[in-house]
C-alpha positions as CSV (number, residue, x, y, z in Angstrom):
1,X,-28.6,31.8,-1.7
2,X,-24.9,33.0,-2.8
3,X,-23.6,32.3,0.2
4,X,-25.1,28.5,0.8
5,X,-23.9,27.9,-2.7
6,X,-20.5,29.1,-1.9
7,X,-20.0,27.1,1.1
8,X,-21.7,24.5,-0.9
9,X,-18.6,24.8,-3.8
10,X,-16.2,24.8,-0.7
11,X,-17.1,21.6,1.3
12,X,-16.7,19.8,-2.1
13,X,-13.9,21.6,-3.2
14,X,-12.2,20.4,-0.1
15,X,-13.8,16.4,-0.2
16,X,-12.2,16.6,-3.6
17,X,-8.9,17.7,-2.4
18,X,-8.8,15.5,0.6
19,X,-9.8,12.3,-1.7
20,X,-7.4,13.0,-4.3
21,X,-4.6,13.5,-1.4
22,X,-5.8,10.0,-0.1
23,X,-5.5,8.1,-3.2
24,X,-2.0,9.5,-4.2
25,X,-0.8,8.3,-0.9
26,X,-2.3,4.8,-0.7
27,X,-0.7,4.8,-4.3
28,X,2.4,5.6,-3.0
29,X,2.2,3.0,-0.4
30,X,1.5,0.9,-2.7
31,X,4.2,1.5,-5.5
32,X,6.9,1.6,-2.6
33,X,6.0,-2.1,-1.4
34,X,6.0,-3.3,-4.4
35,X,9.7,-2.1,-5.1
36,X,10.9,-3.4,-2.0
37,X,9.2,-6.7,-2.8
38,X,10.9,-6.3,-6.1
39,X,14.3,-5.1,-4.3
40,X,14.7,-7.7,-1.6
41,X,12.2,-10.4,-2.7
42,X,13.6,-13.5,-2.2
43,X,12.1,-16.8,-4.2
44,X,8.6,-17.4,-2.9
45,X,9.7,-21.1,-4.1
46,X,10.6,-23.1,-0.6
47,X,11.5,-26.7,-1.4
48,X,10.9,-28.8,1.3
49,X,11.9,-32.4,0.5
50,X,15.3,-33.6,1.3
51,X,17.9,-31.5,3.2
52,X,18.8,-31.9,6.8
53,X,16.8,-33.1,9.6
54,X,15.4,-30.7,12.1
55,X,16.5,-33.1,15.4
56,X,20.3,-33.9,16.3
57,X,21.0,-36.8,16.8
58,X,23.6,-38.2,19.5
């Protein structure tokens, strides 16, 4: 009964583990995209009226 509660104690201890090493890198991920957003964002404004035509003309 010792033993089944021990391994018991160990396949959570390591679900716990994995799941908390999951989150802290989707976090990451997360935190790193939104700095190079931040970084090298450009304006998400793109006016499209007036400027120069897309066909030359001859």
């Amino acid at each position: 009964m010792v033993k089944a509660k021990l391994i018991f104690l160990a396949i959570a201890a390591f679900l716990a583990a994995g799941s908390t090493g999951i989150w802290f890198l989707i976090s990451e991920k997360q935190a790193a995209q939104e700095r190079r957003e931040k970084f090298f964002g450009a304006s998400k404004d793109y006016p499209t009226s007036g400027g120069e035509k897309m066909k030359v003309e001859w």
